[in-house]
C-alpha positions in Angstrom: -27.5 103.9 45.3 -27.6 101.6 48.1 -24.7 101.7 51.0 -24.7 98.2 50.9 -23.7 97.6 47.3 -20.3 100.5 47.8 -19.7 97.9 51.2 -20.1 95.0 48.2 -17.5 96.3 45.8 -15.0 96.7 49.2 -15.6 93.4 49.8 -15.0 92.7 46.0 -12.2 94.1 46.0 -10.6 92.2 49.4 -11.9 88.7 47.8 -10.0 89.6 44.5 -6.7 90.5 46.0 -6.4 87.7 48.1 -7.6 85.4 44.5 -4.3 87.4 43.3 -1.9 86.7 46.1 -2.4 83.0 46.2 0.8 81.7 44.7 0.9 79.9 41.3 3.3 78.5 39.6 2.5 79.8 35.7 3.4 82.6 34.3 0.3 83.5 32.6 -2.2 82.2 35.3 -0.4 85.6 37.7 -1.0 88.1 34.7 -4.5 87.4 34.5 -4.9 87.7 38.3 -2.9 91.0 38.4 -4.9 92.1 35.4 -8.1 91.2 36.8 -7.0 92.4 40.5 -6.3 95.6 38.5 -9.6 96.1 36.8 -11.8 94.9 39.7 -9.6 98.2 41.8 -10.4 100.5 39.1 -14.0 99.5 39.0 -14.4 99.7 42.9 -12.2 103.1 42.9 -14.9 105.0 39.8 -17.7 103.3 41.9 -16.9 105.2 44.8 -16.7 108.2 42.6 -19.9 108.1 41.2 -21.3 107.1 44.5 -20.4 110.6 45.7 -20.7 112.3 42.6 -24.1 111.1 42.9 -24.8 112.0 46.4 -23.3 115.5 45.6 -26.0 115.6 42.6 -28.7 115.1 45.1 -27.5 117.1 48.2 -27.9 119.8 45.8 -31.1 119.2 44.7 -30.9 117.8 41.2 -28.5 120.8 40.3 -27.7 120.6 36.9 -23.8 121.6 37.1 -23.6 118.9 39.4 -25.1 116.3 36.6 -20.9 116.3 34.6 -19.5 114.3 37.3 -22.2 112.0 37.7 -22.1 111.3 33.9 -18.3 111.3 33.5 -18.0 109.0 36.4 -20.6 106.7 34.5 -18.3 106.3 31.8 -15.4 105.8 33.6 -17.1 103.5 34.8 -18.6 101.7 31.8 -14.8 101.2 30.9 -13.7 99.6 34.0 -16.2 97.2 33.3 -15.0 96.8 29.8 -11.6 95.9 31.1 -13.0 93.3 33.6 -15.4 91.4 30.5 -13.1 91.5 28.2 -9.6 89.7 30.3 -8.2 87.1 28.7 -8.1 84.1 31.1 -5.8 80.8 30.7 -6.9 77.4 30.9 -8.3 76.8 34.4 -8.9 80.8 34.8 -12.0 80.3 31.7 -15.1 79.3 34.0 -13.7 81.9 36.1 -13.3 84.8 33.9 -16.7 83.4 32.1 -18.2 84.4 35.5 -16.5 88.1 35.6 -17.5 88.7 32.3 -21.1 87.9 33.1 -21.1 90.1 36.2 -19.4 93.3 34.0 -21.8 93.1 31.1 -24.3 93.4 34.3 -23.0 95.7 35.5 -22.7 97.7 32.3 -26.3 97.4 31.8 -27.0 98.9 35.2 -24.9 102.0 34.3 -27.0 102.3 31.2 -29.3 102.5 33.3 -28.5 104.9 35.7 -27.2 106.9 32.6 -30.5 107.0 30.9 -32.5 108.2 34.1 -29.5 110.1 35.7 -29.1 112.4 32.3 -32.2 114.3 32.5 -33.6 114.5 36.1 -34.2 117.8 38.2 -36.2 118.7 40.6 -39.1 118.8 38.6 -39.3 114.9 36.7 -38.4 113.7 39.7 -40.8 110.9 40.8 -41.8 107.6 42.2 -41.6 106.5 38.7 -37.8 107.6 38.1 -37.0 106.3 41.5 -38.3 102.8 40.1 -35.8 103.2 37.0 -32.6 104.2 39.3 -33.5 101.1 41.8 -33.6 98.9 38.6 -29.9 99.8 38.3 -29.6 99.1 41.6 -30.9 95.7 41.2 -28.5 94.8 38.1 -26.1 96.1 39.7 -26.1 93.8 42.7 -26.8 91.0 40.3 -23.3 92.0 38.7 -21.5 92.0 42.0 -23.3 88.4 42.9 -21.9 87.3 39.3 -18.6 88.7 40.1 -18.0 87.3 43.3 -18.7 84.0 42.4 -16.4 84.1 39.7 -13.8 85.3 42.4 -15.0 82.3 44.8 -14.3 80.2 41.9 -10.9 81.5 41.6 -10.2 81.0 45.1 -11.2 77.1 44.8 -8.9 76.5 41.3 -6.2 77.8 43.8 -7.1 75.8 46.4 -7.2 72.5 44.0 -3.4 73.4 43.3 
């Protein structure tokens, strides 16, 4: 998994919060930003621990008793994103959350992915063509993050238009 896309989710994470801080003046339009502040910190936090579940799973050279975390980090993962597509977003907030949705189902895809390839690889299946597979995770992946940040961008210009 790419540096670059752990750096993305930080810098997820930093557009998000300050979406949530803005101030707004309804009651529901601040629990959906909590809520979604909320899921996009639990996604970022279970990325960064299947980033290094994954780099422990590969320091040790496919080990199998290293292959748990990966794989439990995957789902933990899966359900952050679960949490992020399925918010419920109020009036204004629906092109916005329309957007986060997009990016999580995504992203969800891309942990299939990494799932199905992650599951069974050692030492000895693993080749140019399962490195193809994992950077086609990659790839969704950053297509999520691109669909989640502009659903945060569009956030950020509602609250400027208020």
């Amino acid at each position: 998994m790419p540096k670059s896309l752990k750096t993305g989710m930080v810098f997820l994470l930093a557009v998000c919060v300050l979406f949530s801080l803005t101030g707004c003046a309804d009651k529901k339009e601040q629990e959906y930003k909590t809520n979604m502040t909320a899921a996009i910190a639990d996604i970022s936090s279970n990325y960064t621990a299947f980033a290094e579940a994954v780099e422990a799973y590969f320091e040790d050279r496919l080990a199998v008793e290293r292959r748990a975390p990966v794989l439990d980090a995957l789902t933990a993962l899966t359900d952050a994103y679960g949490k992020l597509e399925t918010l419920e977003a109020p009036g204004d907030y629906q092109e916005v959350q329309k957007l986060l949705s997009e990016g999580a189902a995504l992203a969800k895809e891309a942990v299939s992915i990494y799932r199905e390839e992650l599951e069974g690889l050692t030492e000895e299946n693993f080749n140019e063509a399962a490195l193809e597979r994992i950077q086609a995770g990659d790839q969704k992946i950053q297509e999520a993050y691109e669909k989640i940040l502009a659903g945060a961008s569009k956030g950020q210009e509602i609250d400027g238009m208020k």
